[in-house]
SERO-384806 format. One record per atom (N, C-alpha, C): residue number from 1; atom name; x, y, z. Coordinates in steps of 0.05 Angstrom, whole numbers, padded with zeros to 5 digits. Layout:
<pts>
num,atome,xx,yy,zz
NUM,CA,X,Y,Z .
...
</pts>
This chain:
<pts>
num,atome,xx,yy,zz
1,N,00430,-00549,00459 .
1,CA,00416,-00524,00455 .
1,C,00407,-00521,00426 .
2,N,00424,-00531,00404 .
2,CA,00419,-00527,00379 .
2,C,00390,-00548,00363 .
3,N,00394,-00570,00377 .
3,CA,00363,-00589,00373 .
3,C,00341,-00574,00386 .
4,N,00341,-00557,00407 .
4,CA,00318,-00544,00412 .
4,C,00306,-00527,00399 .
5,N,00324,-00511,00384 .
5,CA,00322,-00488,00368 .
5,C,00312,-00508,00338 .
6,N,00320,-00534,00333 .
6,CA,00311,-00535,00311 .
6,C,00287,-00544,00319 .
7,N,00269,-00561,00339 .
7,CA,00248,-00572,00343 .
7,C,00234,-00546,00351 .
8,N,00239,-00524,00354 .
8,CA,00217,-00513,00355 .
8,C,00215,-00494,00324 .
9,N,00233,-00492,00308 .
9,CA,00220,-00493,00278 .
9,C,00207,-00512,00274 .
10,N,00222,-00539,00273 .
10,CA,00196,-00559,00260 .
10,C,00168,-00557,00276 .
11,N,00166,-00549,00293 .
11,CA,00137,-00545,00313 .
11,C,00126,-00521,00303 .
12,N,00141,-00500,00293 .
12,CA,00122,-00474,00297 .
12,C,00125,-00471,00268 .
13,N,00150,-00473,00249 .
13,CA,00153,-00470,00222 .
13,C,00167,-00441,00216 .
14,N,00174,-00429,00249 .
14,CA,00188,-00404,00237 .
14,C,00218,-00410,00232 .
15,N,00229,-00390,00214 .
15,CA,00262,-00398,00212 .
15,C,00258,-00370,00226 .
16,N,00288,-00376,00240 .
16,CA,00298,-00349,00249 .
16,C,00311,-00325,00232 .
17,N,00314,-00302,00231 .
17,CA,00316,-00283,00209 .
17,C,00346,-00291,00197 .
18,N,00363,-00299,00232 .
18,CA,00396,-00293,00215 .
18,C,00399,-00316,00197 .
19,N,00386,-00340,00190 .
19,CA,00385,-00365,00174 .
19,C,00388,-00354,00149 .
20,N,00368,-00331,00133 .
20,CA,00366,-00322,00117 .
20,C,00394,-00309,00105 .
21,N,00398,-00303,00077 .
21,CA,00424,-00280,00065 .
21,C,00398,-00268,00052 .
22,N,00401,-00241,00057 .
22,CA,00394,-00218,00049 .
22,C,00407,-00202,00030 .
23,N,00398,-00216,00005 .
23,CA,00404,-00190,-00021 .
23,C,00393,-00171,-00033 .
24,N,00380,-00158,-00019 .
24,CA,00356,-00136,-00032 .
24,C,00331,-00133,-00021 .
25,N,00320,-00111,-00019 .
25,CA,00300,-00115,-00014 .
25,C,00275,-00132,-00019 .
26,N,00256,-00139,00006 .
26,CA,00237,-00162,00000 .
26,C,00219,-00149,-00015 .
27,N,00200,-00166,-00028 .
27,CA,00181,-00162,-00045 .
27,C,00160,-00141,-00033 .
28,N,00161,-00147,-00002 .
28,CA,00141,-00121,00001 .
28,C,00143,-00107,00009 .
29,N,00167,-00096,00012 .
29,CA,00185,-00072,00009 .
29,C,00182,-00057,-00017 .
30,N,00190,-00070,-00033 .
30,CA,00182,-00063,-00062 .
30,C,00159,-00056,-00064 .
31,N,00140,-00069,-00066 .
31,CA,00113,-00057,-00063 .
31,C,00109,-00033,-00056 .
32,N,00110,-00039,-00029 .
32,CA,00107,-00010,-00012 .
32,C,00124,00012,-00016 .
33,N,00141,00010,-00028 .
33,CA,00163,00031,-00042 .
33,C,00150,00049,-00066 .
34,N,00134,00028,-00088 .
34,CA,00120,00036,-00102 .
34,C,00098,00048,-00092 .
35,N,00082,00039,-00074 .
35,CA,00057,00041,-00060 .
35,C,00062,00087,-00054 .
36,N,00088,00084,-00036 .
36,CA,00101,00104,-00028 .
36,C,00092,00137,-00050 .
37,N,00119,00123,-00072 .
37,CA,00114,00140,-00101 .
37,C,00086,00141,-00105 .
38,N,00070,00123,-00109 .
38,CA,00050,00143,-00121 .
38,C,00022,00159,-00101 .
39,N,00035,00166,-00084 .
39,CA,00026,00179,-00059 .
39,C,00044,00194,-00061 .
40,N,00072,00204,-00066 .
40,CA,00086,00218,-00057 .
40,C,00088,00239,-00098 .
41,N,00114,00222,-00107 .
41,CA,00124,00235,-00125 .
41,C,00103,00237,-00145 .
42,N,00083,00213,-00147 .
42,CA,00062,00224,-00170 .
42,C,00034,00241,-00162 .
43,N,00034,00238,-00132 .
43,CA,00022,00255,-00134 .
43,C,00025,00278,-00137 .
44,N,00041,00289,-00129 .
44,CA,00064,00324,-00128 .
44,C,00061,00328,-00166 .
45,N,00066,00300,-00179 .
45,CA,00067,00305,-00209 .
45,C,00039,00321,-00214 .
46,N,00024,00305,-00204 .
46,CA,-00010,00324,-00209 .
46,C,-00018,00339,-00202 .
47,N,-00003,00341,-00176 .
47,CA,-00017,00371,-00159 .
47,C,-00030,00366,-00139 .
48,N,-00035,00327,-00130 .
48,CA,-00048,00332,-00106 .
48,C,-00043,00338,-00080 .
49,N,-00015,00324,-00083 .
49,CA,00001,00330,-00059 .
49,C,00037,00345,-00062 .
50,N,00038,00364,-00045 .
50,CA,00066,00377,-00043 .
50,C,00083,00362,-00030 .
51,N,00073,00339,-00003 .
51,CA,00086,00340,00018 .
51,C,00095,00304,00023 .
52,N,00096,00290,-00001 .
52,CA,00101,00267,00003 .
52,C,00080,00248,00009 .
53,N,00088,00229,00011 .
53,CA,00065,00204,00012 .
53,C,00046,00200,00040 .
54,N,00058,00212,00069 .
54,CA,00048,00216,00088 .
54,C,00039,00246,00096 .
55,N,00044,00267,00072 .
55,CA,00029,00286,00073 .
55,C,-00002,00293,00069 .
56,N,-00014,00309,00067 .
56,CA,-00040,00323,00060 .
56,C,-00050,00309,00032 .
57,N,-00073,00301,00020 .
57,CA,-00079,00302,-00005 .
57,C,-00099,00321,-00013 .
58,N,-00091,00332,-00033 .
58,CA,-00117,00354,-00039 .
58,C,-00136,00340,-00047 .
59,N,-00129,00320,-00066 .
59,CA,-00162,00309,-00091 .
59,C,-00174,00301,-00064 .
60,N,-00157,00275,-00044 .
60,CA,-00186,00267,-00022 .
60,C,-00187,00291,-00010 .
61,N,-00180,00301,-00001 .
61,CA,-00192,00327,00021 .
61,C,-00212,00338,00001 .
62,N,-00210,00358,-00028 .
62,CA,-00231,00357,-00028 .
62,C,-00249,00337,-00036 .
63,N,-00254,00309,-00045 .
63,CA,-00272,00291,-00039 .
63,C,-00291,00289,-00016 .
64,N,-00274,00295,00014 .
64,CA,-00277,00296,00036 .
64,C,-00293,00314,00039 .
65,N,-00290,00344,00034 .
65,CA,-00302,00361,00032 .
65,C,-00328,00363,00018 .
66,N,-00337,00345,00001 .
66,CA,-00367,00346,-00015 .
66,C,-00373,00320,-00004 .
67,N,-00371,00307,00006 .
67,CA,-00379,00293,00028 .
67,C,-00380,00262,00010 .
68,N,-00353,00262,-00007 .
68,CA,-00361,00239,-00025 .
68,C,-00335,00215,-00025 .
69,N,-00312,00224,-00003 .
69,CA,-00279,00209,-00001 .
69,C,-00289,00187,00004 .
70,N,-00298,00166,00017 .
70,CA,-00303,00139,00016 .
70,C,-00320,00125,-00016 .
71,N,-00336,00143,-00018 .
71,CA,-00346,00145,-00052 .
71,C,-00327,00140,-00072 .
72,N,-00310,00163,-00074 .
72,CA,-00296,00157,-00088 .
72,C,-00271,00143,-00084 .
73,N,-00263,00134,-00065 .
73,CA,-00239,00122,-00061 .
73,C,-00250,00090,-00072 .
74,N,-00271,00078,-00064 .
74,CA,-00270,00049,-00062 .
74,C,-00280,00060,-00095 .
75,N,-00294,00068,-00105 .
75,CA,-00299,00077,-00129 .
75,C,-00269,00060,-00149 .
76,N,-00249,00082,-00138 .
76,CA,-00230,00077,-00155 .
76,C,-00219,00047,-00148 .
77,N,-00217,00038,-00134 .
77,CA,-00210,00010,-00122 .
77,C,-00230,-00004,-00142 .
78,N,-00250,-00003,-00141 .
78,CA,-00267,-00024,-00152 .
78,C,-00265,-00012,-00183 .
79,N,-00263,00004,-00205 .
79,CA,-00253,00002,-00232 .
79,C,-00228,00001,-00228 .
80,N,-00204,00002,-00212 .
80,CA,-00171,-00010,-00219 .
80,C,-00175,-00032,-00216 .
81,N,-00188,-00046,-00196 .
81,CA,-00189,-00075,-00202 .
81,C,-00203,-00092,-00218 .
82,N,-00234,-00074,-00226 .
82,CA,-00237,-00086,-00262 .
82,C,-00217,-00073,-00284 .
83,N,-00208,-00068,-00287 .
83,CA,-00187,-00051,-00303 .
83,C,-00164,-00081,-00299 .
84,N,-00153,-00087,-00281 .
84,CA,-00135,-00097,-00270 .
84,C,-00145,-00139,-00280 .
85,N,-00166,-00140,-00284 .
85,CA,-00177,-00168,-00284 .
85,C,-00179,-00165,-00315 .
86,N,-00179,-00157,-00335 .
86,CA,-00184,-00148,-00364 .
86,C,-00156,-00150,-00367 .
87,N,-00127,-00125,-00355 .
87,CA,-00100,-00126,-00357 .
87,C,-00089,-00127,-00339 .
88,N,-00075,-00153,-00323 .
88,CA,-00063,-00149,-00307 .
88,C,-00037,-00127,-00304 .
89,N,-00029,-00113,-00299 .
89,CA,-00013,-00098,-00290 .
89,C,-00008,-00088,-00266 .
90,N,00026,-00088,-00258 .
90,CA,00033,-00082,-00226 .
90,C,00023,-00049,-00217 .
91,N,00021,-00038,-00240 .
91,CA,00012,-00005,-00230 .
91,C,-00010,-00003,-00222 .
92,N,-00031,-00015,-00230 .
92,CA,-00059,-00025,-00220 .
92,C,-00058,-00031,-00198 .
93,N,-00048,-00044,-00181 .
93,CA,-00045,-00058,-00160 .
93,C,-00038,-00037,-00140 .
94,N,-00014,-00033,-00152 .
94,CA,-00005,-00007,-00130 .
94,C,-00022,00016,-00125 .
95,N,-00043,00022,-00155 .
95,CA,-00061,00055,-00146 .
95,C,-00086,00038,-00125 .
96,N,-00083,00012,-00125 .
96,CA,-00112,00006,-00114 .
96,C,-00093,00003,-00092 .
97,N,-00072,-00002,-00076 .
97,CA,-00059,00003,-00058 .
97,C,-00060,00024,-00036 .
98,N,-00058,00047,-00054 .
98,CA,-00058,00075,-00052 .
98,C,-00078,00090,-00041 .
99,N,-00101,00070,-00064 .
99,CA,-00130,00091,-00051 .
99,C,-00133,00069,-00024 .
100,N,-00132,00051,-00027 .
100,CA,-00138,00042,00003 .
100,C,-00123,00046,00037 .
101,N,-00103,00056,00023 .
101,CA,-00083,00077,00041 .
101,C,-00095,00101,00051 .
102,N,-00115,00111,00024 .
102,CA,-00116,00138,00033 .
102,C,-00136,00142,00053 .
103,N,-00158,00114,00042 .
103,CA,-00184,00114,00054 .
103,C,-00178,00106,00080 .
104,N,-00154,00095,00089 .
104,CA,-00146,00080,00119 .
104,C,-00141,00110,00132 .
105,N,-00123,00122,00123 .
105,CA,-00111,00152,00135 .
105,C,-00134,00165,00135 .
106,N,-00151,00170,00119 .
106,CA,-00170,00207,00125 .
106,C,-00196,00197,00127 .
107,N,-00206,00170,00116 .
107,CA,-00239,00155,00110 .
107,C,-00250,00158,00138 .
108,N,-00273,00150,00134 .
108,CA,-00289,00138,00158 .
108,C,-00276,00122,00173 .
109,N,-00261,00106,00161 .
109,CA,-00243,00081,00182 .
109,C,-00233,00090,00202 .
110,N,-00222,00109,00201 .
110,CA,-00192,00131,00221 .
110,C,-00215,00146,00243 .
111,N,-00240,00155,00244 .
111,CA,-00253,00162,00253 .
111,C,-00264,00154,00284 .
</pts>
């Protein structure tokens, strides 16, 4: 039973999860943790949102409302990631995370 289980890793290349020791969260957990905060706690810092990272946003709603949220969302995507190619930094990454979150949730895409 146990040669089958390994020939079909070497065939498929998956390990099974319990193989693994788990000390912490994975890297894209982390991410998305970060991703989280600045949808949640920094936004509330600015005022756009009260309600956490899967709440309401005011700045895109009103974006949304002058008929400009896909405008400005990839907007900001496209200077964090020249911003981001000049200085790499992980905060960069995460706000271009973020707006592409937001544009997935309220954009044309969700539509």
């Amino acid at each position: 039973m146990e040669s089958a289980a390994v020939a079909t890793q070497q065939e498929t290349g998956f390990v099974p999860k319990e193989m693994f020791v788990e000390e912490g969260p994975t890297p894209s957990e982390v991410f998305f943790k970060l991703v989280e905060e600045s949808l949640g706690i920094h936004a509330a810092r600015k005022g756009y949102s009260e309600n956490g990272a899967d709440g309401e946003n005011l700045l895109y709603q009103f974006t949304a409302s002058v008929g400009m949220s896909a405008g400005h969302s990839m907007g900001e995507v496209v200077y964090k990631a020249t911003e981001y190619m000049k200085d790499p930094r992980e905060v960069l990454l995460v706000k271009i995370a973020a707006w592409c979150l937001l544009e997935h949730r309220f954009g044309q895409y969700s539509k």
